[in-house]
C-alpha positions as CSV (number, residue, x, y, z in Angstrom):
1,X,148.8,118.8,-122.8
2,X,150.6,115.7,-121.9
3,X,152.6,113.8,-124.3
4,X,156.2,111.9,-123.8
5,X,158.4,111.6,-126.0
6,X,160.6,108.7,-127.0
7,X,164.3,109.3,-125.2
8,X,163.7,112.0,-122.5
9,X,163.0,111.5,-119.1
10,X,159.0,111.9,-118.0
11,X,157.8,115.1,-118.3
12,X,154.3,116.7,-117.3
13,X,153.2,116.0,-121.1
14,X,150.7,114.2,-123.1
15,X,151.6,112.6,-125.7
16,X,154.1,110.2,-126.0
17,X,157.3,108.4,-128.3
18,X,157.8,104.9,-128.9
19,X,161.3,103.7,-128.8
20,X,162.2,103.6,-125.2
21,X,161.0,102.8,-121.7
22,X,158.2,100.4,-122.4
23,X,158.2,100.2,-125.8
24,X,161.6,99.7,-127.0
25,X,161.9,98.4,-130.2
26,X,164.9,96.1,-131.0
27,X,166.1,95.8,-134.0
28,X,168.0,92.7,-134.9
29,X,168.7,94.1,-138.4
30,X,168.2,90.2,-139.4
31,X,168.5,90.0,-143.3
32,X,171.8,91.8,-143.0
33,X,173.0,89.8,-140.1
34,X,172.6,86.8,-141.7
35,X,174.0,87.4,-145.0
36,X,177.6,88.9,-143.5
37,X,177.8,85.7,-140.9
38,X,181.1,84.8,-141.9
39,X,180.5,80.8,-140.4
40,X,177.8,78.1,-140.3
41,X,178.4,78.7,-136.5
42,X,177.3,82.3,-136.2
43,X,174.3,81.8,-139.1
44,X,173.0,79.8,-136.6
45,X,173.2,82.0,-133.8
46,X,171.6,84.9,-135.8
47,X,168.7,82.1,-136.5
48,X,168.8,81.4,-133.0
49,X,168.8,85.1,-132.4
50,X,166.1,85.8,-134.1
51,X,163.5,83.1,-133.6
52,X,163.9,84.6,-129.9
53,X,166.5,81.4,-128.4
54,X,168.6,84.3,-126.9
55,X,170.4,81.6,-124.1
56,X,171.4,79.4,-126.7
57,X,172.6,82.3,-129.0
58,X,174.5,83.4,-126.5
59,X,176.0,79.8,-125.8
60,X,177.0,79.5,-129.4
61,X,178.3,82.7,-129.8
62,X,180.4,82.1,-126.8
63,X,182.2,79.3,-128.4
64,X,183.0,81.6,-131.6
65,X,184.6,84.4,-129.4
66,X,186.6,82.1,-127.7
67,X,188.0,80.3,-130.6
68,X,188.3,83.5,-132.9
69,X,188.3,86.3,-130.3
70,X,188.5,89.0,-133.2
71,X,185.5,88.2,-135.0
72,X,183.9,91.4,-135.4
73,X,180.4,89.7,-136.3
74,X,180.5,87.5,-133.6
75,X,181.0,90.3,-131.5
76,X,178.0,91.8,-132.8
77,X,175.7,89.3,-132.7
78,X,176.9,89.1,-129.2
79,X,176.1,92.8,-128.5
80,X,172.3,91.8,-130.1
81,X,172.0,89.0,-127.2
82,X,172.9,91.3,-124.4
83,X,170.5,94.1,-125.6
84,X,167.7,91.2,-125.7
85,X,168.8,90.7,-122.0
86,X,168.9,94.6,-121.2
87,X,172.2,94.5,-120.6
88,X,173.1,97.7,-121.9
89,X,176.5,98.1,-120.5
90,X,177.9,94.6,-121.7
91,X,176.1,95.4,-125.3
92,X,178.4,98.7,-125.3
93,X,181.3,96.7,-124.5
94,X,180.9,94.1,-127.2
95,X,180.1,96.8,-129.8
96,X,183.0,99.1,-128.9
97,X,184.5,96.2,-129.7
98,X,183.5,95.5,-133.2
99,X,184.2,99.1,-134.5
100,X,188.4,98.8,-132.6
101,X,188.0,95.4,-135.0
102,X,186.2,97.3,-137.8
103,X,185.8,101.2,-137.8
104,X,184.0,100.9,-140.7
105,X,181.0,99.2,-139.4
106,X,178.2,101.1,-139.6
107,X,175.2,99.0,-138.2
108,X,177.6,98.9,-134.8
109,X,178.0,102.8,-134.3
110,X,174.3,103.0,-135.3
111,X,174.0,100.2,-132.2
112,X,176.2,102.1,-130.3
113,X,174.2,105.2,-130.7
114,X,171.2,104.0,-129.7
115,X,172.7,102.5,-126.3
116,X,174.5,105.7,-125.4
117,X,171.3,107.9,-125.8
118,X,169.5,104.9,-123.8
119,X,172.1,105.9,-121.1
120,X,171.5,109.6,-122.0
121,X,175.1,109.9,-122.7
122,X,174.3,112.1,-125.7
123,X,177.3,113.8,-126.6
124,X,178.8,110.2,-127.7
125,X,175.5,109.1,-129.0
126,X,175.6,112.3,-131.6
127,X,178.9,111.4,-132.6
128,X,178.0,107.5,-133.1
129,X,175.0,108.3,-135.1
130,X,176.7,110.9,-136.9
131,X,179.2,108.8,-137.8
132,X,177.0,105.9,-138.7
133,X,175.3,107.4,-141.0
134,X,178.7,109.0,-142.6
135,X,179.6,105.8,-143.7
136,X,175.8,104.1,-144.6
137,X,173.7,106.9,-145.0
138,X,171.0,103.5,-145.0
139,X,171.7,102.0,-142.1
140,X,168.8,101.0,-140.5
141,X,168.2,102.8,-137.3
142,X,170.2,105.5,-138.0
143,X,168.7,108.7,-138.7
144,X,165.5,107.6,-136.6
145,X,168.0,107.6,-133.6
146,X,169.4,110.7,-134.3
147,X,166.0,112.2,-135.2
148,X,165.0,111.4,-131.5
149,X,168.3,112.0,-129.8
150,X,167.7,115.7,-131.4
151,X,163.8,115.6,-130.5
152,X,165.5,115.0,-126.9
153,X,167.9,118.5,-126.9
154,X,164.6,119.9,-128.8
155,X,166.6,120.4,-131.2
156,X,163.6,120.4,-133.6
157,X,164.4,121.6,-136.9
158,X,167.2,119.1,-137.0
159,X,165.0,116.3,-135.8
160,X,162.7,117.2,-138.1
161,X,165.1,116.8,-141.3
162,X,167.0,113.3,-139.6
163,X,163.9,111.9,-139.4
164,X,162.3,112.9,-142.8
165,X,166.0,111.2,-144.1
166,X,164.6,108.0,-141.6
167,X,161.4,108.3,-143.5
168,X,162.4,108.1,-146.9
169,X,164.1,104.5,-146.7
170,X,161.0,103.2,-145.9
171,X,161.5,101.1,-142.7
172,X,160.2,101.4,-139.2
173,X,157.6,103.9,-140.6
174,X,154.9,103.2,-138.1
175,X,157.6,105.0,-135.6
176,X,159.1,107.0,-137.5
177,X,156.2,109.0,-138.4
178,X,155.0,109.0,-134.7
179,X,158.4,110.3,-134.0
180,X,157.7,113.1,-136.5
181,X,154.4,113.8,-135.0
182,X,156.2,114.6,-131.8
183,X,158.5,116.8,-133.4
184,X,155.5,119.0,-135.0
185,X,153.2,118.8,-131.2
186,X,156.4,120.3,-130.2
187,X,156.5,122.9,-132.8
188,X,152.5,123.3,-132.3
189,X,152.2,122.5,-136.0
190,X,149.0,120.2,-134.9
191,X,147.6,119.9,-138.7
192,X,151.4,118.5,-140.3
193,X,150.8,116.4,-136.3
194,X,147.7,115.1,-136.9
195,X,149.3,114.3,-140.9
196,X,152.0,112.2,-140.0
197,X,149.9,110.3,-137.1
198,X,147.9,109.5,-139.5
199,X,150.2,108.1,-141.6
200,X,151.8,106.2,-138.6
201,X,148.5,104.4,-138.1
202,X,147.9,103.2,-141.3
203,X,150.9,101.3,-141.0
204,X,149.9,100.6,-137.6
205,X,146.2,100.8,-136.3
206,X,146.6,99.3,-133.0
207,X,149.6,101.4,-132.0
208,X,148.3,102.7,-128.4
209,X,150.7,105.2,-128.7
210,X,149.9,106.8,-132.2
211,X,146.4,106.6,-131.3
212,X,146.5,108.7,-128.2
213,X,149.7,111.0,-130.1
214,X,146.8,111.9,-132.8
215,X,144.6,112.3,-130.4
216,X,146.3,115.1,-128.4
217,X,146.8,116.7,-132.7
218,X,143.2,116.8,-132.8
219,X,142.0,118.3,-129.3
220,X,144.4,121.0,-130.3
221,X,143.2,121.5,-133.2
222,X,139.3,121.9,-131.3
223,X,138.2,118.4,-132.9
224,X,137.3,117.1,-129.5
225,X,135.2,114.4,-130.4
226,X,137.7,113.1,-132.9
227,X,140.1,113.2,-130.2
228,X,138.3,111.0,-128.1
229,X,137.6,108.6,-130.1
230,X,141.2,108.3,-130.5
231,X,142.0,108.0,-126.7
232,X,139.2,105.4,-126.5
233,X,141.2,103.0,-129.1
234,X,144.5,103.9,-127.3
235,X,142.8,102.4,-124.2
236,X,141.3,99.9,-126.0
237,X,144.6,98.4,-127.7
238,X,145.8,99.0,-124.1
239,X,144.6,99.2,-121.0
240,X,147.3,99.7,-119.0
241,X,148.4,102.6,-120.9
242,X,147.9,105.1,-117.8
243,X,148.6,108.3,-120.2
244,X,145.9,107.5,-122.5
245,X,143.6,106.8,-119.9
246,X,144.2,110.2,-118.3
247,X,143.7,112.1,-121.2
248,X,140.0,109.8,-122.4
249,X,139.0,110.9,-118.3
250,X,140.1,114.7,-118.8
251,X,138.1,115.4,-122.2
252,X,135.5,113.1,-120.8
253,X,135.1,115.3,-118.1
254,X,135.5,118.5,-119.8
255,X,132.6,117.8,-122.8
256,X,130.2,116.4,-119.9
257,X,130.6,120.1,-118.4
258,X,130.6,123.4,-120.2
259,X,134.0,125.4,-119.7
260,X,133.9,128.2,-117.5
261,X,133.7,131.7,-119.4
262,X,136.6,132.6,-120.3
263,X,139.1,129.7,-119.8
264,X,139.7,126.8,-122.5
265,X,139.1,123.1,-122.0
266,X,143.1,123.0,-123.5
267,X,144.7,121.8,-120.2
268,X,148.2,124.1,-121.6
């Protein structure tokens, strides 16, 4: 079947992850951000920030860094604006730079993490993550990161666990249950699959990429029409989603036709 998964490169696969390529999600970790500002100055560039002003954030925070060049939260709201203007390499730069001003700061290696993995520089995003959630075993993107970064070595078990740790702190679960459904189609475990995709969707019905997830659980599983019906809201929610689309048009095809004797309608 044909699933992607969140981090790797494409792969001849069907079902697919939700926290990279075209559906990034980027995490301004606001609440925190704007409680630790340490000025008026940067509380309004997090509020800039985060009401989606990224060229005037990044104007403010430019006068911040030059006037107090070792700010390490300026720094890191600056590494927040160049990750809204996918510019990983600079975002690197400015949150290297907060943890040689603070090596305690957790939210930056978890940062950090995240943008080395994006750059499938996975050695140092193990170690970031790793060490992120040493020191904030909280932190908000932490263990969902490394759960996918492990997901990408197929490292499964361990996925499995970091992102059952991602789970229990209650945030991005809409993703991080998808993210566990990948680990489990990996695993062929399509019930405990089709279980956590579930759960994904009720925090998230319209997610195209749960629906079609669930879907590939349940064709596995022989519940064909189930499975379409899935595809169908995938494709629904979006119709540009091309891997969705392929798989509606495969079991479409397949239930208008009986299989031949002897094969499966389970494209393997």
């Amino acid at each position: 079947m044909d699933f992607k998964s969140t981090g790797s490169p494409a792969q001849n696969r069907r079902y697919n992850g939700g926290m990279k390529g075209r559906r990034i999600l980027v995490s301004l970790f606001a609440s925190g951000l704007l409680l630790s500002c340490t000025s008026r100055k940067e509380q309004q560039a997090a509020e800039l920030l985060g009401a989606g002003k990224v060229s005037e954030a990044k104007e403010a925070l430019g006068k911040v860094v030059a006037q107090r060049p070792r700010d390490a939260q300026a720094h890191y709201l600056l590494g927040q604006v160049y990750k809204r203007e996918n510019d990983t390499d600079s975002a690197i730069t400015e949150f290297e730079g907060v943890i040689e001003l603070d090596e305690k700061n957790a939210d930056a290696f978890a940062q950090l993490g995240a943008l080395y993995r994006k750059k499938n520089w996975n050695d140092r995003a193990e170690r970031a993550l790793k060490e992120a959630v040493r020191l904030n075993g909280s932190v908000t993107g932490g263990y969902s990161q490394l759960g996918l970064l492990l997901l990408d070595e197929k490292r499964l078990p361990e996925a499995e666990e970091a992102l059952l740790r991602a789970a229990s702190f209650g945030r991005d679960l809409g993703w991080v249950y998808n993210n566990l459904g990948l680990v489990y189609l990996a695993q062929e475990r399509w019930a405990d699959a089709a279980s956590v995709l579930e759960r994904s969707l009720h925090e998230d019905p319209r997610n195209a990429i749960a629906n079609n997830n669930l879907g590939v659980a349940l064709e596995r599983q022989g519940k064909k029409t189930e499975a379409l019906e899935r595809y169908r809201l995938a494709v629904a929610v979006d119709p540009t989603y091309d891997r969705a689309g392929q798989n509606l048009r495969w079991l479409e095809t397949r239930l208008a036709r009986p299989a031949p004797k002897g094969r499966s309608r389970v494209r393997r």
